[in-house]
N, C-alpha and C positions, 0 to 999 in steps of 0.2 A: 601426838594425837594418834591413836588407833587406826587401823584402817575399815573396822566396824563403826567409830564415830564420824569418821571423813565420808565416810559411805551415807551415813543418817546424813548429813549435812546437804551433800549432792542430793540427794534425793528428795529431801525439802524443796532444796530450789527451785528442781526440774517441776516440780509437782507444784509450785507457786508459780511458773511461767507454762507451763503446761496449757491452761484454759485459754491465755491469750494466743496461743501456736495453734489450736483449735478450733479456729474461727469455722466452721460450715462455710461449703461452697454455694450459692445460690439453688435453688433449683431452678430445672430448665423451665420450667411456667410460669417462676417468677419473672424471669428474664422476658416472659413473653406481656407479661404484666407491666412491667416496667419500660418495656419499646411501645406500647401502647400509650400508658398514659402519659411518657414524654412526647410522643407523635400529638397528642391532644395538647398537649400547655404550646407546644410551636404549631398548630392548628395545620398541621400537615396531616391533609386528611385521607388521600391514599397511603400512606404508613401506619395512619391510625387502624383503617378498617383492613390492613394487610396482615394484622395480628389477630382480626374477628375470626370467627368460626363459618364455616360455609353457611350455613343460612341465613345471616346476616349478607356475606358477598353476593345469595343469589336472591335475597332480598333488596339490596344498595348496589345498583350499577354503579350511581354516580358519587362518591366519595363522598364531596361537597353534600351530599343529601344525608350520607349517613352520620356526617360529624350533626348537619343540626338536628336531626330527631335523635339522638344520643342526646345533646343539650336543651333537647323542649322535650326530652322524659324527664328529666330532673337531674340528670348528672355533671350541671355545669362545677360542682365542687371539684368532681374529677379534673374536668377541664380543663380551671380555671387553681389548680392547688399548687401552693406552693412544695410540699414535699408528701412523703409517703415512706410509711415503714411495713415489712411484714411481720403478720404474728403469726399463728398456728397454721396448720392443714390439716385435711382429712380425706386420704382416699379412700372415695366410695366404693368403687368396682374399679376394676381395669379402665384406665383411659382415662377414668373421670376424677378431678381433685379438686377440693374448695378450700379456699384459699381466704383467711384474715388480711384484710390490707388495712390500716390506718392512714388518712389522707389528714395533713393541715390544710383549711381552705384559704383562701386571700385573705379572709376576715381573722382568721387564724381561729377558726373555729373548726372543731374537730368533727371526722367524720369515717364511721366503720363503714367497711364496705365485705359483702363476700364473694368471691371470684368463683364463677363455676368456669372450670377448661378442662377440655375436652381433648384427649389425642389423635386429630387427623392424621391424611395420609400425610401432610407436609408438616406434623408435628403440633405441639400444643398452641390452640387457639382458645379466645375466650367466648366460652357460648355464654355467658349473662352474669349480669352483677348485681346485688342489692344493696342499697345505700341508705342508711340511716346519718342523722346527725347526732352525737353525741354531746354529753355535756364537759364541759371542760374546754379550756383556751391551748392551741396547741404557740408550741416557743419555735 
């Protein structure tokens, strides 16, 4: 064998294992995403509102208050969801990023959500979410 064809050969490989060694690292807002809405399925509610954005904190003294008007806005799918994946983003400006999230609910009914976070001083918090229900059965 050649050391021009041994070379093609390596380099197929590398180039076939390549995309799974490329896995992207999280971004840091998903991470704030994701301490949120596990803080809500274990209904630990100073963890949950520890990830909000300051006007939510200087609106919600009390934890407990803030998990139920979250859940009597209509976001008990978040809640109450068995899993969540991210899709897309898009920064707006400096600071600000919106965020695709996919949530399965208990019903295993699917549901888009988009994440606005915001970079405080203490780092990305989530200033607001919209949530629709989608069509299709999540697995």
């Amino acid at each position: 064998m050649t050391k021009l064809s041994l070379f093609s050969i390596v380099l197929s490989f590398l180039m076939l294992i390549a995309p799974v060694k490329a896995q992207e690292a999280p971004a840091p807002w998903q991470d704030v995403i994701t301490g949120q809405v596990e803080a809500f399925r274990l209904h630990d509610s100073p963890a949950a509102l520890s990830f909000a954005g300051a006007s939510f904190k200087e609106n919600f003294a009390d934890p407990e208050q803030f998990y139920l008007a979250i859940a009597n806005w209509g976001y008990a799918p978040i809640l109450e969801s068995r899993s969540h994946s991210f899709g897309s983003y898009q920064l707006v400006e400096a600071g600000v990023v919106l965020q695709r999230v996919t949530f399965t609910g208990k019903d295993q009914a699917l549901y888009e959500a988009i994440y606005q976070l915001n970079l405080e001083a203490d780092g990305w918090r989530v200033g607001g979410v919209q949530l629709i229900r989608t069509p299709g059965v999540g697995v």
